[in-house]
SEPARO-462225 format. One line per 4 residues: for each residue x, y, z of N, C-alpha, C, CB. Coordinates in nm, 3 decimals, m for minus. Glycine has a CB too. Layout:
# SEPARO-462225
X Y Z X Y Z X Y Z X Y Z | ... $
END
This chain:
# SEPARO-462225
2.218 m7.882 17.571 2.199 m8.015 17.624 2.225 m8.013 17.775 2.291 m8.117 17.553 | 2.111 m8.087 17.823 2.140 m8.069 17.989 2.233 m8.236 18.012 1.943 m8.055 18.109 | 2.322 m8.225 18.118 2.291 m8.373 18.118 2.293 m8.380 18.284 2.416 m8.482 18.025 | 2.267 m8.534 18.365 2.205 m8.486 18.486 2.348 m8.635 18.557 1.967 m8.504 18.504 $
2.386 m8.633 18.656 2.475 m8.754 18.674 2.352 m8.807 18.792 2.668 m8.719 18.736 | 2.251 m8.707 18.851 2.156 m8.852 18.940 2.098 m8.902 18.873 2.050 m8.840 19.048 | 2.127 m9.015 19.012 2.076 m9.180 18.966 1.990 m9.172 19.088 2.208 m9.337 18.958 | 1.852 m9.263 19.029 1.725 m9.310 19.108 1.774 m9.419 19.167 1.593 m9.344 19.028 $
1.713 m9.373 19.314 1.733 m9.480 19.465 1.590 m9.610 19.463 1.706 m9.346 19.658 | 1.577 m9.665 19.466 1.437 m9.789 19.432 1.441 m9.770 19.623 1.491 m10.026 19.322 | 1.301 m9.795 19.673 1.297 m9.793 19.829 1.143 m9.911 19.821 1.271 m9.589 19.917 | 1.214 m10.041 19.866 1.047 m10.119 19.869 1.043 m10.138 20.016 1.020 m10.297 19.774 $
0.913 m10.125 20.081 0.832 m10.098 20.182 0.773 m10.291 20.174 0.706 m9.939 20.143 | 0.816 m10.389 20.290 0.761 m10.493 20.322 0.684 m10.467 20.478 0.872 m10.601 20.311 | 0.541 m10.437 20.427 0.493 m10.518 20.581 0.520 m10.664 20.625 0.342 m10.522 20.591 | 0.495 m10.703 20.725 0.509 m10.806 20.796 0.444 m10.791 20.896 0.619 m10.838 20.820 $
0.345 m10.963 20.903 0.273 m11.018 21.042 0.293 m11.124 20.997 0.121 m10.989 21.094 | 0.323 m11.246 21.071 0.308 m11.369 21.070 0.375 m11.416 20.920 0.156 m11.399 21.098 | 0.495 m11.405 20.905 0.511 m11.423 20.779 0.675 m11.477 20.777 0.472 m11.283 20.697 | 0.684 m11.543 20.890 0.825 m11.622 20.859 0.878 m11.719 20.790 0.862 m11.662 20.936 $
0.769 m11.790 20.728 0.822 m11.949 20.658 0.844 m11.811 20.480 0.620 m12.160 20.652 | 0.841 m11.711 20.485 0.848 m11.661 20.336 0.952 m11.501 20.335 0.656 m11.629 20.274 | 0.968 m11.461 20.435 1.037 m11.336 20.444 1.205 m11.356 20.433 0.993 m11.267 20.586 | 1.261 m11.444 20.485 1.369 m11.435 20.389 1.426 m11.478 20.291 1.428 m11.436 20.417 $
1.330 m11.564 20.231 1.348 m11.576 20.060 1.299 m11.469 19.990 1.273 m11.696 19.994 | 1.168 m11.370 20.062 1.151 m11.269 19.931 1.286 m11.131 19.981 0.934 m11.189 19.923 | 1.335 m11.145 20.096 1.443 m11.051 20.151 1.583 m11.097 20.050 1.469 m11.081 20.342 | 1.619 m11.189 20.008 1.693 m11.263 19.954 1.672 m11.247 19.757 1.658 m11.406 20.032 $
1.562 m11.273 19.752 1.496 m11.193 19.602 1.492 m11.068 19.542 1.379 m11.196 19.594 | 1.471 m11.000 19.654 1.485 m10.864 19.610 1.607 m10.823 19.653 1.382 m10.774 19.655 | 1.672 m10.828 19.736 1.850 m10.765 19.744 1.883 m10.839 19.605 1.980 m10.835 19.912 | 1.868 m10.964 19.550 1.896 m10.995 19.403 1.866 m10.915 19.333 1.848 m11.094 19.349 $
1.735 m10.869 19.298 1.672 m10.752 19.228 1.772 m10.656 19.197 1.564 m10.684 19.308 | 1.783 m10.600 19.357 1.820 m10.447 19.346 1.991 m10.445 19.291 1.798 m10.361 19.522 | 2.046 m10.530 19.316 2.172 m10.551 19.304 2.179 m10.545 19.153 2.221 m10.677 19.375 | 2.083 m10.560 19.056 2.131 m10.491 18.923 2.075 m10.361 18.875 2.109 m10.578 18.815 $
2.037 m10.312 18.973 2.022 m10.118 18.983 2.109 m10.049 19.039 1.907 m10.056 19.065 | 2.147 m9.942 19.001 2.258 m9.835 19.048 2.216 m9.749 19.149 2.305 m9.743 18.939 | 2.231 m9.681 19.229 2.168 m9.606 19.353 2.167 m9.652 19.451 2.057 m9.573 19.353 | 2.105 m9.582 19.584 2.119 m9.578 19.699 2.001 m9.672 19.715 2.127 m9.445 19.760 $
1.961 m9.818 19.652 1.881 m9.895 19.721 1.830 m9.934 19.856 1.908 m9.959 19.692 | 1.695 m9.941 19.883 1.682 m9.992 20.047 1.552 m10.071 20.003 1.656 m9.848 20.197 | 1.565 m10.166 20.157 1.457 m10.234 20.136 1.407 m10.206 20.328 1.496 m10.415 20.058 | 1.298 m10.151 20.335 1.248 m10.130 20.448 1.133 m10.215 20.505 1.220 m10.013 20.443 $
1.170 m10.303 20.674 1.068 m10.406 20.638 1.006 m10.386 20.801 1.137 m10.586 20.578 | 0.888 m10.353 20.781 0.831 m10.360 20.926 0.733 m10.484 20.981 0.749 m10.233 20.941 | 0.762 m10.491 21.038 0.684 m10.575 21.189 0.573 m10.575 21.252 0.732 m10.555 21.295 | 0.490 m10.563 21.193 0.346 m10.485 21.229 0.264 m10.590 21.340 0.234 m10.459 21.064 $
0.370 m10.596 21.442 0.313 m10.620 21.545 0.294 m10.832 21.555 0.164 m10.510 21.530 | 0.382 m10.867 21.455 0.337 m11.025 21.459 0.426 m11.107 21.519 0.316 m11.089 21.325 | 0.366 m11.256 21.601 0.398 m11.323 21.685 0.485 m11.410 21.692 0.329 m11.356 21.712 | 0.523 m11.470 21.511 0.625 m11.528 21.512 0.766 m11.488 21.498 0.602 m11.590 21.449 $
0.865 m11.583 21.414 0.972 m11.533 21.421 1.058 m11.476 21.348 1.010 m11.583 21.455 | 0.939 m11.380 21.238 0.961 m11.323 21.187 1.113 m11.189 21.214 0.843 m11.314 21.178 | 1.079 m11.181 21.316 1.134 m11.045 21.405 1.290 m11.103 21.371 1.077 m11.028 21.617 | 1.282 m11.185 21.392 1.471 m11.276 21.458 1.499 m11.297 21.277 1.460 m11.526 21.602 $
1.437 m11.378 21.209 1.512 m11.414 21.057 1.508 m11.245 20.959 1.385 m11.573 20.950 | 1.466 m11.157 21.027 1.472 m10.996 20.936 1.606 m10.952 21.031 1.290 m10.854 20.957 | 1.615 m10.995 21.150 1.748 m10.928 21.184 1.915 m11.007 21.128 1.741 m10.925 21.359 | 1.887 m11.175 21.126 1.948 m11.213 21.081 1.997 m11.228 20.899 1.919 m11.277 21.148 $
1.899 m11.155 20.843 1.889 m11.070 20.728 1.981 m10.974 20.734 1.766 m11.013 20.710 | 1.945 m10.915 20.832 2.029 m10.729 20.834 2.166 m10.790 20.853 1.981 m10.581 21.003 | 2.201 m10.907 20.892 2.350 m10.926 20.904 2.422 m10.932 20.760 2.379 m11.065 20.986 | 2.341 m11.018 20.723 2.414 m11.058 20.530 2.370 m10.926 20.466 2.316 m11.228 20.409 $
2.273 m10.845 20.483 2.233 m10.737 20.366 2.214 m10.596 20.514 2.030 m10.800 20.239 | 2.326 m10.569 20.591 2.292 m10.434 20.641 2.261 m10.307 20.595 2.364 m10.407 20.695 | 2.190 m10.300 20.472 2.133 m10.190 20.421 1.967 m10.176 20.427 2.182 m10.188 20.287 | 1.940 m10.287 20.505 1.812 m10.333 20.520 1.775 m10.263 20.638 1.797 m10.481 20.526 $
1.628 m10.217 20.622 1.601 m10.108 20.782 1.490 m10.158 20.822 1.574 m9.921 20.774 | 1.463 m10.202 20.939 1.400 m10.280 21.015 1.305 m10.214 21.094 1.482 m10.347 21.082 | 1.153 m10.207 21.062 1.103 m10.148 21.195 1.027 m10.221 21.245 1.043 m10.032 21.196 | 1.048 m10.198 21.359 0.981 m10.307 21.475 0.787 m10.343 21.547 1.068 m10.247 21.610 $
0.692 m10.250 21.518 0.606 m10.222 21.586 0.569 m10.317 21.635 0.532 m10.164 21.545 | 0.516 m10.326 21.798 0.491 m10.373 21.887 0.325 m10.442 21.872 0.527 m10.273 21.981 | 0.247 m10.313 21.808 0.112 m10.352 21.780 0.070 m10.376 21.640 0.029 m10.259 21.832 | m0.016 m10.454 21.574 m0.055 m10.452 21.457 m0.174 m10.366 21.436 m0.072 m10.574 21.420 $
m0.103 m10.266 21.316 m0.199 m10.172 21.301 m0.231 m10.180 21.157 m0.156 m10.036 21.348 | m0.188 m10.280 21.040 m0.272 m10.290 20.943 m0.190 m10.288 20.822 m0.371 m10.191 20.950 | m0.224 m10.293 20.728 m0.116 m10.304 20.608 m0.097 m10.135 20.566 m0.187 m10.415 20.456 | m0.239 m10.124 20.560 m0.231 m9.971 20.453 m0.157 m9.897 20.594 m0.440 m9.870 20.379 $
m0.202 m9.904 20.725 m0.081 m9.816 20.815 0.067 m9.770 20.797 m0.059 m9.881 20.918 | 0.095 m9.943 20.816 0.202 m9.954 20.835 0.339 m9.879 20.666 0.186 m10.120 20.883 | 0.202 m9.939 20.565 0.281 m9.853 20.433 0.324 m9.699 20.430 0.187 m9.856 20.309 | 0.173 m9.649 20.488 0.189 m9.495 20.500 0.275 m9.417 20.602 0.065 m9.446 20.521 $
0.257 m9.553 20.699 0.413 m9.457 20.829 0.494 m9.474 20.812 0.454 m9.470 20.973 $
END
């Protein structure tokens, strides 16, 4: 009998453009989520370049849930991009 003690890390990938009246209720939903899984959870949320104020309510996110990783891009380069980088 093998037995194994790792545990699976869950990693969800949020793009973002223009999407502030909804990003920190689904940022708020899913740290609920993950919080009944065991592991090294993350929720990674990029910025793909949009105008509102999105940018400011994902950082004020990272204050209540600092396990949250934030990337910033300057330009919008697309959904499927931004998933694959």
């Amino acid at each position: 009998m093998i037995t194994s003690s790792h545990v699976e890390s869950i990693s969800i990938v949020i793009p973002v453009h223009n999407d502030s009246a909804t990003i920190g209720r689904t940022i708020h939903e899913l740290e609920n989520f993950l919080a009944s899984y065991p592991g090294d959870n993350e929720i990674i949320v990029v910025n793909d370049g949009g105008a509102d104020d999105s940018r400011t309510i994902v950082r004020e996110m990272q204050r209540i849930y600092p396990q949250i990783c934030f990337i910033d891009r300057p330009a919008n380069r697309g959904k499927g991009y931004t998933v694959r980088e």
